[in-house]
N, C-alpha and C positions, 0 to 999 in steps of 0.2 A: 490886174485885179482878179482876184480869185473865186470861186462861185459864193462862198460865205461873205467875203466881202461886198459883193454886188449885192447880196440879199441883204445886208445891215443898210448898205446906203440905198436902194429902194425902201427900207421901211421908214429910214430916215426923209425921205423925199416925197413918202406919202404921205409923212405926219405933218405937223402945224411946226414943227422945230429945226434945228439946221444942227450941224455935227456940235457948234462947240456950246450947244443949249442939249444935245444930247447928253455929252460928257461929262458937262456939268453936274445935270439930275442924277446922273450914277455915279459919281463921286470918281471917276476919274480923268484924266488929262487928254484934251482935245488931239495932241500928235499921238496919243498911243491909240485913240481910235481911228483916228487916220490913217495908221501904219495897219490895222487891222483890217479896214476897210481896202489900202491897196493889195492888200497880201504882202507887206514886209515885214507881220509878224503873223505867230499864231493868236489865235481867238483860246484867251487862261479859259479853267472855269468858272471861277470870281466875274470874270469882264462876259462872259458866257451868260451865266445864271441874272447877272443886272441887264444885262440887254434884253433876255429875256423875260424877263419879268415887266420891266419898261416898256415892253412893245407886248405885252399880254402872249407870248407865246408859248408854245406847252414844254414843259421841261424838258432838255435835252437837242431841242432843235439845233440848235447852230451847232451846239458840238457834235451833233450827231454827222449832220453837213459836213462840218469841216473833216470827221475821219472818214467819208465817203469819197468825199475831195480828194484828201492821202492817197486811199487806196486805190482809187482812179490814177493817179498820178505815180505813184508807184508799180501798177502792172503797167503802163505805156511807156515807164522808163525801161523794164525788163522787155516787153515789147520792142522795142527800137532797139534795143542791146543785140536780142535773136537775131531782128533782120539784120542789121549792121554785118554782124558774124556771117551769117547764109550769104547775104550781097559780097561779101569778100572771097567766100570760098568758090563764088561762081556755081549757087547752087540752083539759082534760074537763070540757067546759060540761056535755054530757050524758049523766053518769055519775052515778049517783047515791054520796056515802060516799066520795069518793076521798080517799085520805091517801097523804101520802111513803108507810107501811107498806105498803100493801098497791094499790102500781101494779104490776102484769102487767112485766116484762122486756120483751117484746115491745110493751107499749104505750109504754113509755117511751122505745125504739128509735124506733118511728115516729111520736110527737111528739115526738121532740128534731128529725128531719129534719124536720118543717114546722114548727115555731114556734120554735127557737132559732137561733141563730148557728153559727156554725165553728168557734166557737172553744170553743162547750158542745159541739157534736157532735164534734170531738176527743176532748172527754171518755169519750164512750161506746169508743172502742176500747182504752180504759184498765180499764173495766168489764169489757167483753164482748170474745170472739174476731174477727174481721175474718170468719172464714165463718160465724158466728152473724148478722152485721150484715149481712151482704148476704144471708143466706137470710131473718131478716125483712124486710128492707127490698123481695128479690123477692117475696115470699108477702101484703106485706099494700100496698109504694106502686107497684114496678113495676108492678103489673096494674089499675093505675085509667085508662089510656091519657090522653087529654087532659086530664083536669081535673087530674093532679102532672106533665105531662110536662115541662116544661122544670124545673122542680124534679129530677124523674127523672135528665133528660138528666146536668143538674149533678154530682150524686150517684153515676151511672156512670163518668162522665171523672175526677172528683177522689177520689171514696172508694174508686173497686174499679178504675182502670185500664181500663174498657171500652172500646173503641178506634172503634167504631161505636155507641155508644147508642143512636142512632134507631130502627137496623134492630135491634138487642139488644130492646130496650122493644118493639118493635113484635111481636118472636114474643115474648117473653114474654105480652104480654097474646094473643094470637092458642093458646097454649098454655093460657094459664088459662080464656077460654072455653070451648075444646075439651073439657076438663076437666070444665067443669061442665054441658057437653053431655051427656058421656058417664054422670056419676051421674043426669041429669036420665029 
């Protein structure tokens, strides 16, 4: 059952009615809100706008729900894609425990930028915000200087538009020592 579908049969189970005295009043058939209710279809807008209206709720709720639902369900498929990929290429050799569940957002940012392609790190701006992705990628690869720097360079000019990378990368890392000067 799907989050839309638990929420039609809670409001069903809160009311005086049962699914096939629901189906009834809104003019359509008992199995197709059934099949809505477990998630083996989608919620039309027609079967949308009478549910809600039936159960007095504000226009748009369920469907609103259900493409929140999607899109939950669609970044954790791209989600589990990334790790699958990282976990194969042995990109947390030494982690101990790693699973798809339970990889850090930020570690999965900065091994998709060294061990996958372009066309998985595309992926991640489908995931995550564009200044999520460059505040990890500045916090945990810009400030390694030589050993990601043409990686780096790459990643400045193509991912975030940085128009001098060199000199960018270069006070970035000259910031981040500074930094750890200062707590030192």
């Amino acid at each position: 059952m799907n989050s839309v579908g638990q929420y039609i049969d809670s409001l069903i189970k809160g009311s005086e009615h049962n699914q096939a005295e629901v189906a009834r009043a809104i003019g359509v058939q008992r199995q197709l809100l059934s099949y809505v209710i477990a998630g083996r279809r989608e919620l039309s807008m027609p079967l949308a706008l009478k549910l809600e209206s039936f159960f007095n709720l504000s226009e748009g709720k369920l469907l609103k729900m259900q493409a929140e639902n999607s899109v939950h369900n669609y970044k954790q498929q791209l989600k589990n894609e990334l790790a699958e990929q990282l976990l194969r290429a042995n990109a947390f050799w030494s982690y101990a425990n790693v699973s798809v569940d339970n990889i850090p957002d930020e570690e999965l940012i900065e091994k998709s930028f060294i061990y996958l392609d372009m066309k998985d790190i595309a992926k991640l701006f489908e995931l995550y915000t564009r200044d999520y992705i460059r505040k990890v990628w500045r916090e945990k690869l810009a400030i390694q200087g030589d050993y990601l720097f043409n990686l780096n360079v790459m990643i400045a000019l193509y991912y975030f538009d940085i128009k001098q990378p060199e000199k960018y990368l270069k006070r970035v890392e000259r910031e981040h020592i500074k930094q750890l000067l200062t707590y030192a």
